[in-house]
C-alpha positions as CSV (number, residue, x, y, z in Angstrom):
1,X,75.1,53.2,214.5
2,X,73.0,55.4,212.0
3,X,75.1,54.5,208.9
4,X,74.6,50.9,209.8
5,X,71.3,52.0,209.9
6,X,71.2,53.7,206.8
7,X,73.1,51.1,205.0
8,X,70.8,48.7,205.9
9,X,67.5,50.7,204.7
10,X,69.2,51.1,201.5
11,X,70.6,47.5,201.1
12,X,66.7,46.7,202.0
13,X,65.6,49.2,199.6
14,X,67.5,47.4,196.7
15,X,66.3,43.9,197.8
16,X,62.6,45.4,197.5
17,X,63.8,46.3,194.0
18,X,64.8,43.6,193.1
19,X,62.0,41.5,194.3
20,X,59.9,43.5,192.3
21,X,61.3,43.2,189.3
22,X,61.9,39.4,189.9
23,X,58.0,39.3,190.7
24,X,56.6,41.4,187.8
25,X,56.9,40.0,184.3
26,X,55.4,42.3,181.4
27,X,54.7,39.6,178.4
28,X,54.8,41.7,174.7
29,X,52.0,40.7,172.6
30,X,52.7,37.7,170.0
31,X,54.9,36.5,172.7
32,X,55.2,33.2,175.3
33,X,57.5,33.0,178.1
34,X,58.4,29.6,179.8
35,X,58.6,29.8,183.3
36,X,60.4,27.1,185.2
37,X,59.9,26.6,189.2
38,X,62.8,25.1,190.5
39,X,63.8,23.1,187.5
40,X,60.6,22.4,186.7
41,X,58.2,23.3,183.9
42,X,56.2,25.3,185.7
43,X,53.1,28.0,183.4
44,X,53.4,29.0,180.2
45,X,53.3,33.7,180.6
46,X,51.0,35.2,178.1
47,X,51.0,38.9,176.9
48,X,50.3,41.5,179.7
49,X,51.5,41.3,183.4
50,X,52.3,38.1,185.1
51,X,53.8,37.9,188.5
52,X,56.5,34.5,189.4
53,X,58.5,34.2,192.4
54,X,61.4,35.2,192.5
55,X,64.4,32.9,193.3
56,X,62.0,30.4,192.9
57,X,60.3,30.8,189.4
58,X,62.7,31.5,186.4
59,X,61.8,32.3,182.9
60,X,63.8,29.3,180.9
61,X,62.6,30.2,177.1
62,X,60.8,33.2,175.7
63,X,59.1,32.0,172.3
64,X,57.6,34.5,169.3
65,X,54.6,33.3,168.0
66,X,54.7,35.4,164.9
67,X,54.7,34.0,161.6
68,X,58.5,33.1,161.4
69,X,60.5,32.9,157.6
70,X,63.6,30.3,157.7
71,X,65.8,30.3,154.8
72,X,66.1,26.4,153.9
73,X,70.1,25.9,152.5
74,X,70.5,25.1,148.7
75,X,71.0,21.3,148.2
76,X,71.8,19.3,145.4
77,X,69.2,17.2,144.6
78,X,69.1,13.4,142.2
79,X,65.3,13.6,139.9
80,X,64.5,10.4,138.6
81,X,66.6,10.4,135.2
82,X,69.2,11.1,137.2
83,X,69.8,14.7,137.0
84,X,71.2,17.2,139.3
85,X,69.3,19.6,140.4
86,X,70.2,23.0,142.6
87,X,67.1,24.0,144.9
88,X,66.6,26.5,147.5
89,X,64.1,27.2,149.3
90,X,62.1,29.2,152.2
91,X,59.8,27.7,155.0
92,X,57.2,29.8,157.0
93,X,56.6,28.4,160.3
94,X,55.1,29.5,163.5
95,X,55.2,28.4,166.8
96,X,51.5,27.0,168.4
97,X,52.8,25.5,171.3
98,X,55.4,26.7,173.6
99,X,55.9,23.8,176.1
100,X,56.7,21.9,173.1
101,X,58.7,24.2,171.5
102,X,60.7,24.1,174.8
103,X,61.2,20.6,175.7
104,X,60.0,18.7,172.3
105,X,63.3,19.0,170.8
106,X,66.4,21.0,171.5
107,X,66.8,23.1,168.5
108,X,63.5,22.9,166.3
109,X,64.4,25.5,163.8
110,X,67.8,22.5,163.2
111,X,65.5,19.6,163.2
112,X,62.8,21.7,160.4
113,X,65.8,22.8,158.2
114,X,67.1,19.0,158.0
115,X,63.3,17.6,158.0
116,X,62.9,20.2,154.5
117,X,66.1,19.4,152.8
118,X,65.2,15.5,153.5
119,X,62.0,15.8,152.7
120,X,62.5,18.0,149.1
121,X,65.3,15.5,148.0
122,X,62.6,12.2,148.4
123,X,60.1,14.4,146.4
124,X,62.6,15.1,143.6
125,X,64.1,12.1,143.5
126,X,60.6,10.7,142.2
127,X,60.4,13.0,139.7
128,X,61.9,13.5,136.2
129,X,63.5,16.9,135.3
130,X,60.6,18.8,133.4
131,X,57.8,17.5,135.9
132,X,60.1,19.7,138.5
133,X,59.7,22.5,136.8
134,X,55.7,22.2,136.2
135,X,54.9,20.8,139.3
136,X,56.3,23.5,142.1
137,X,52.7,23.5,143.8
138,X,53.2,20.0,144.4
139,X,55.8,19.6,145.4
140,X,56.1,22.8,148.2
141,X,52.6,21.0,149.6
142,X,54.1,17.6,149.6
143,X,57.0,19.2,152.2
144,X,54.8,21.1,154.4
145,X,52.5,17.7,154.3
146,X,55.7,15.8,155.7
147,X,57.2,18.3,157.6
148,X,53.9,19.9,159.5
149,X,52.8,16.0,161.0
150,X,56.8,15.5,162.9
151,X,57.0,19.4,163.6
152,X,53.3,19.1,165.9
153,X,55.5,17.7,168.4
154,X,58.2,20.2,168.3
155,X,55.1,23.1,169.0
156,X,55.8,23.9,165.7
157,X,52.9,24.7,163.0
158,X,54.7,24.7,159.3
159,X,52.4,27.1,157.2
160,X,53.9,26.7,153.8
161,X,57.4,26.1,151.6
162,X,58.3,28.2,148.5
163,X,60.4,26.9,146.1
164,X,63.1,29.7,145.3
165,X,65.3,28.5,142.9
166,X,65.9,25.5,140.3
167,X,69.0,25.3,138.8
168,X,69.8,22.2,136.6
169,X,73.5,22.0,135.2
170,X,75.0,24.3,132.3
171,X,75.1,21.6,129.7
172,X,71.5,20.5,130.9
173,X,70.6,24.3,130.5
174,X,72.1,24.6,127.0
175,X,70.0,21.9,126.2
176,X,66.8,23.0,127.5
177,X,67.5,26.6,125.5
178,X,67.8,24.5,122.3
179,X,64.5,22.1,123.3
180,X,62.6,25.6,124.1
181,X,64.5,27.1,120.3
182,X,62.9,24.3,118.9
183,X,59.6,24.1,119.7
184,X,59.1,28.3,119.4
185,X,60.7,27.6,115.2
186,X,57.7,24.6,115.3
187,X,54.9,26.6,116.5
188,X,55.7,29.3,114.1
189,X,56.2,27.0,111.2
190,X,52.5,25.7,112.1
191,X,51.8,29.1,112.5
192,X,52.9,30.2,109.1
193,X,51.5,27.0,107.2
194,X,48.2,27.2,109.3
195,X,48.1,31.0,108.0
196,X,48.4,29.9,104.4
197,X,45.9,27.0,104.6
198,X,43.2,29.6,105.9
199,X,44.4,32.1,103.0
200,X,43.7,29.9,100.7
201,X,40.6,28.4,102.7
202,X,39.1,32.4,102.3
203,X,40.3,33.0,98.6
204,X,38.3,29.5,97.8
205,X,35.1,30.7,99.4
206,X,35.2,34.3,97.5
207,X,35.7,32.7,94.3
208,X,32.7,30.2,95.4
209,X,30.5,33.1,96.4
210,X,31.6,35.2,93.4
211,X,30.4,32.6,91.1
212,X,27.4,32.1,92.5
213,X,26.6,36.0,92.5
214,X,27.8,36.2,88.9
215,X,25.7,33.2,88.3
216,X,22.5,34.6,90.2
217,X,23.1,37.9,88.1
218,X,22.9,35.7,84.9
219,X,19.8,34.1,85.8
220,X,18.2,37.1,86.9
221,X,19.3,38.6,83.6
222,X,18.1,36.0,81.6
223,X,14.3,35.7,83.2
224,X,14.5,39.6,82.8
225,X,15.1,39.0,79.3
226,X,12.3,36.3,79.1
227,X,10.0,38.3,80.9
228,X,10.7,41.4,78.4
229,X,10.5,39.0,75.3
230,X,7.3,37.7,76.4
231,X,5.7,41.3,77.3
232,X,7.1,42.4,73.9
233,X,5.4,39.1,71.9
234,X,2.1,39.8,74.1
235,X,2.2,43.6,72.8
236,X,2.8,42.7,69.5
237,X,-0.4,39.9,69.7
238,X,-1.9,42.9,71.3
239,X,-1.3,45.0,68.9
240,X,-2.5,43.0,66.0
241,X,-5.7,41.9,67.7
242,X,-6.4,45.4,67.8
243,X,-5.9,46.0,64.4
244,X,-7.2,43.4,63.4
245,X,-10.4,44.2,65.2
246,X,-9.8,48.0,63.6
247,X,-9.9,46.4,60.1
248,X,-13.0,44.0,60.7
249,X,-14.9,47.0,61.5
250,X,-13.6,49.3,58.8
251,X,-14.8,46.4,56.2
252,X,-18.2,47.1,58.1
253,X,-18.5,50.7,56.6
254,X,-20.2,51.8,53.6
255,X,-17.1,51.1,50.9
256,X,-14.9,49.0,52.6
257,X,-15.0,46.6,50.6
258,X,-13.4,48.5,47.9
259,X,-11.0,49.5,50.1
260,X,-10.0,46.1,50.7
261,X,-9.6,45.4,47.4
262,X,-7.7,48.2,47.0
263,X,-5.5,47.6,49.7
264,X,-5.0,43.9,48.7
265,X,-4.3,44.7,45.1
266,X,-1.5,47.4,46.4
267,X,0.2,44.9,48.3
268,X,0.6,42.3,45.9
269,X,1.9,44.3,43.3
270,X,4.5,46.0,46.1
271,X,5.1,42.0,46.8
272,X,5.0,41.3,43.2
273,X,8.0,44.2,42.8
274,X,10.1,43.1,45.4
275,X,10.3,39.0,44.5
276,X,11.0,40.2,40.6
277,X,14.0,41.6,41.4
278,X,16.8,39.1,42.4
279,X,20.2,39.3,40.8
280,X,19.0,42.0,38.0
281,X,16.9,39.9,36.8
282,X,13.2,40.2,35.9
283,X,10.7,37.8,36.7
284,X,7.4,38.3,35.0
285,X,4.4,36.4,35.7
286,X,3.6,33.5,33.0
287,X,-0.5,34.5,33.2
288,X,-1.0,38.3,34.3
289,X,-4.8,37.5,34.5
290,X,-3.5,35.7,37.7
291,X,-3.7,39.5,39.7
292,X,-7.3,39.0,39.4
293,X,-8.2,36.3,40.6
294,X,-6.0,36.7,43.5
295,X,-7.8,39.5,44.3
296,X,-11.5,38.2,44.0
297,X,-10.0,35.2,46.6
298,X,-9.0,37.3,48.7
299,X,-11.9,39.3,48.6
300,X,-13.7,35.7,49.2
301,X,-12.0,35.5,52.1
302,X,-12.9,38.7,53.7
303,X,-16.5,38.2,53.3
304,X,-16.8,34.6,54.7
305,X,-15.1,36.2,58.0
306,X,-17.7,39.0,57.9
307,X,-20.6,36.4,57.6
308,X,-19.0,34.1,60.7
């Protein structure tokens, strides 16, 4: 009787267990559990400790609601000028809702793999081959656009699609290496000619600005010149006035009359000596009387500028 007992207590012991295990439910964080009462959706569990009863309650789906990665599957892919085209892909997707994620569809990570590789072959299929390669933005917002409006009833926010890979044919390739050849020899024959044309651009506007130094230096030189000729004529003037004035008043003294006279006659016999001589020959005044009366005109002259 006391082993019955004693198996009994311990049979009892494990039930109490087990009922307690059943009841408590400990919920990580970034986590949903779907609980199910007989059959039934029943409360969705968030993180901490929830208690269900057991036998009664079940937990049916456990859900992460961390941001998920899903590798989309390379696809072969028709652009517009009917070119193939290799692209793979990666969608980030996290779970909002997870009654929907549930019982909105029975595999939603399936149904968001097909709904991507659908989705990215419509996109291409509008577009021409080098539009796929420029537009990647648009065309990874144009899948989470379509996908993220059928996934909100799958419990199912899509946050974004990365385009991994494009990978046109080899001969397509081959061609696009000789496109790309092409256009680098262009841009450095425009380069190269551009780079002349402004050489010669620069050598044109040094000559133009040496010339119009060089010129400015000549007429600089040439109104310094003027400017020294005229000084030198108004020193000269100057000059004369002065001795001319030095004279006047030297004729004023007592005896410089007979100076003048002097003077006078001395130059026209040293003018007289220089005009005779001209190809050894002798030229000889006709009337020598004429000395005189060069003389007493000259002396004429001085005396009507003393009276005025």
């Amino acid at each position: 009787m006391e082993l019955s007992f004693g198996t009994f207590s311990l049979v009892l012991f494990i039930v109490a267990v087990v009922f307690v295990i059943k009841t408590i439910n400990v919920v990580p964080q970034q986590h949903a559990w779907v609980v199910e009462r007989l059959g039934k959706y029943h409360s969705t569990l968030g993180p901490g400790l929830n208690i269900v009863l057991p036998f009664v309650d079940r937990i049916a789906y456990k859900h992460s609601l961390k941001e998920i990665p899903l590798d989309v599957p390379s696809q072969i892919c028709i652009t517009k000028d009917n070119t193939q085209l290799q692209v793979d892909g990666i969608l980030y997707f996290q779970v909002t809702d997870a009654m929907r994620a549930s019982y909105g569809s029975s595999n939603y990570i399936a149904a968001i793999t097909q709904l991507a590789q659908t989705t990215l072959r419509s996109v291409i299929g509008r577009m021409e081959l080098d539009k796929t390669f420029e537009e990647r933005d648009h065309i990874n917002k144009a899948i989470v656009n379509a996908i993220d409006e059928s996934a909100a009833n799958w419990g199912v926010k899509v946050l974004r699609y990365e385009i991994k890979d494009l990978t046109p044919p080899k001969e397509i390739l081959h061609a696009m290496q000789a496109q790309i050849t092409a256009e680098r020899e262009k841009r450095a024959l425009i380069a190269a000619s551009e780079g002349r044309r402004q050489e010669q651009i620069n050598i044109a506007s040094g000559e133009r600005e040496a010339a119009i130094a060089r010129s400015e230096g000549e007429k600089q030189a040439a109104i310094n010149r003027a400017q020294g000729q005229a000084a030198s004529i108004l020193a000269i003037a100057e000059a004369t006035a002065s001795a001319l004035r030095q004279t006047a008043a030297a004729i004023r003294e007592p005896g410089g009359s007979d100076a003048v006279n002097l003077k006078v006659a001395e130059q026209y016999v040293n003018a007289f000596a220089q005009l005779a001589k001209t190809n050894n020959s002798l030229i000889i005044p006709a009337n020598l009387s004429d000395v005189g009366g060069l003389i007493a005109s000259a002396m004429q002259v001085v005396k009507s500028q003393q009276k005025t």
